[in-house]
C-alpha positions as CSV (number, residue, x, y, z in Angstrom):
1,X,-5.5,-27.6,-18.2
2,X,-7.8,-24.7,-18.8
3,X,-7.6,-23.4,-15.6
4,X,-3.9,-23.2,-15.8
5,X,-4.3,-21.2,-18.8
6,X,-7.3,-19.0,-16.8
7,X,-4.6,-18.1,-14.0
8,X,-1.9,-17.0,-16.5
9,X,-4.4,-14.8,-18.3
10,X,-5.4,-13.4,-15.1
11,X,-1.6,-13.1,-13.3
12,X,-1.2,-11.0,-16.4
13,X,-4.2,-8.7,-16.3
14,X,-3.1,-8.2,-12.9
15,X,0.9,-7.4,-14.1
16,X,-0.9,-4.7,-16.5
17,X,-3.3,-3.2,-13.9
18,X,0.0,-3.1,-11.8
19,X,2.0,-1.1,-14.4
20,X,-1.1,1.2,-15.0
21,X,-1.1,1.9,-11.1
22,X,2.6,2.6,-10.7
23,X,2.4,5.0,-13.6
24,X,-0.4,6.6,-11.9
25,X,1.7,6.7,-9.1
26,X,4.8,8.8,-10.4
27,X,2.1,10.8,-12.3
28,X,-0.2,11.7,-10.1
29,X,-1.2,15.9,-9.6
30,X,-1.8,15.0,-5.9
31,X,-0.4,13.2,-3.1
32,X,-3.6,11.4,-2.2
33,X,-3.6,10.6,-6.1
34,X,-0.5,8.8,-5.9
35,X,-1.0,7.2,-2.4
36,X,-4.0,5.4,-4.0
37,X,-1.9,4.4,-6.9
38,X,-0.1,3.1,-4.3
39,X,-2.5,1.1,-2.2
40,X,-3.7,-0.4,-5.4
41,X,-0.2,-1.5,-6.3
42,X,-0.1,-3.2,-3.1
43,X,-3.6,-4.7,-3.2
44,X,-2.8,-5.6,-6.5
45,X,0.8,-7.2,-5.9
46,X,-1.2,-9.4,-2.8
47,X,-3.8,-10.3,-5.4
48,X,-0.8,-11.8,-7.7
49,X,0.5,-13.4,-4.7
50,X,-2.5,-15.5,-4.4
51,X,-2.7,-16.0,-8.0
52,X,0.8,-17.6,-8.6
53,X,0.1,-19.5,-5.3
54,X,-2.6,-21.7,-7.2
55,X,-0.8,-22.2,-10.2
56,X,2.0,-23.3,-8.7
57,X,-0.1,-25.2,-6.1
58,X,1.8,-24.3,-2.9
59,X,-0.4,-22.9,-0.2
60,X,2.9,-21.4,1.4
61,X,2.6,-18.2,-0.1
62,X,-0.8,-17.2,1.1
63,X,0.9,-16.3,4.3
64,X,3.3,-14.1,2.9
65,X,0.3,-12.3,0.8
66,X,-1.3,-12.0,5.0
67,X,2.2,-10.5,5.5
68,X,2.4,-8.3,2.7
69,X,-1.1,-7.3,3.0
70,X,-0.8,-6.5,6.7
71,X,2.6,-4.2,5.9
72,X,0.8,-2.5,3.0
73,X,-2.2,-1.2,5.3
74,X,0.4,-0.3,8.2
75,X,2.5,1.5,5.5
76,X,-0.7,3.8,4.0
77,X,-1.2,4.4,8.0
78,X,1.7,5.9,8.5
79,X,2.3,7.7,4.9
80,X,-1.1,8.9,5.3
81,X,-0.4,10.0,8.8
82,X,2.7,11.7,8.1
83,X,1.3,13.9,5.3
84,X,-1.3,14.8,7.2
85,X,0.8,15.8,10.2
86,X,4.2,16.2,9.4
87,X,5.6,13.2,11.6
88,X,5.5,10.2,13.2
89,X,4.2,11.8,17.0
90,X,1.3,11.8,18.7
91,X,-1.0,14.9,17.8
92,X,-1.3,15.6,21.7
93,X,2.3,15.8,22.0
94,X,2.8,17.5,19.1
95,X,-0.3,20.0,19.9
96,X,1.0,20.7,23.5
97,X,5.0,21.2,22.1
98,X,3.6,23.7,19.7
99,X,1.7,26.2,23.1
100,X,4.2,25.8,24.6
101,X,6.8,27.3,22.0
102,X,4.4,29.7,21.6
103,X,3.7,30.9,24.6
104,X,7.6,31.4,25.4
105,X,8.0,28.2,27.8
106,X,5.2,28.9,30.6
């Protein structure tokens, strides 16, 4: 019975650390500042997965913490990606599209 009480306690430091994160998020001065914030709200929301998983007792939902973990890294990929480039293309393409706009379609 006292782990039961162990998870709740930690299922709801987790629920605060999330709230913490997401209001880093809409605060942040930066974009990287609030991409982390997001990260961590997405590490964080995995971490709760797990943790209502064992108190519960159904192993079920560790594969949909895999899943959410594995859509949380491809999602700071491609945020990350696009504020650093502008879009979703390859930087070759996107590189040889630019010379050639430039230098007036030779």
């Amino acid at each position: 019975m006292g782990i039961y009480y162990a998870l709740i306690v930690t299922a709801v430091a987790i629920l605060v650390t999330m709230s913490l994160a997401m209001i880093r998020a809409m605060a942040g001065p930066t974009v990287f500042d609030r991409v982390l914030a997001l990260n961590m709200f997405g590490t964080k929301t995995v971490l709760l997965i797990c943790v209502v998983c064992f108190t519960i007792q159904r192993t079920d939902f560790l594969d949909l913490a895999l899943l959410y973990s594995l859509m949380n890294f491809i999602g700071m990929v491609a945020l990350l990606r696009f504020s650093q480039f502008g879009g979703f293309a390859d930087f070759e393409d996107a590189s040889q599209s630019k010379s050639t706009s430039t230098s007036g379609g030779r």
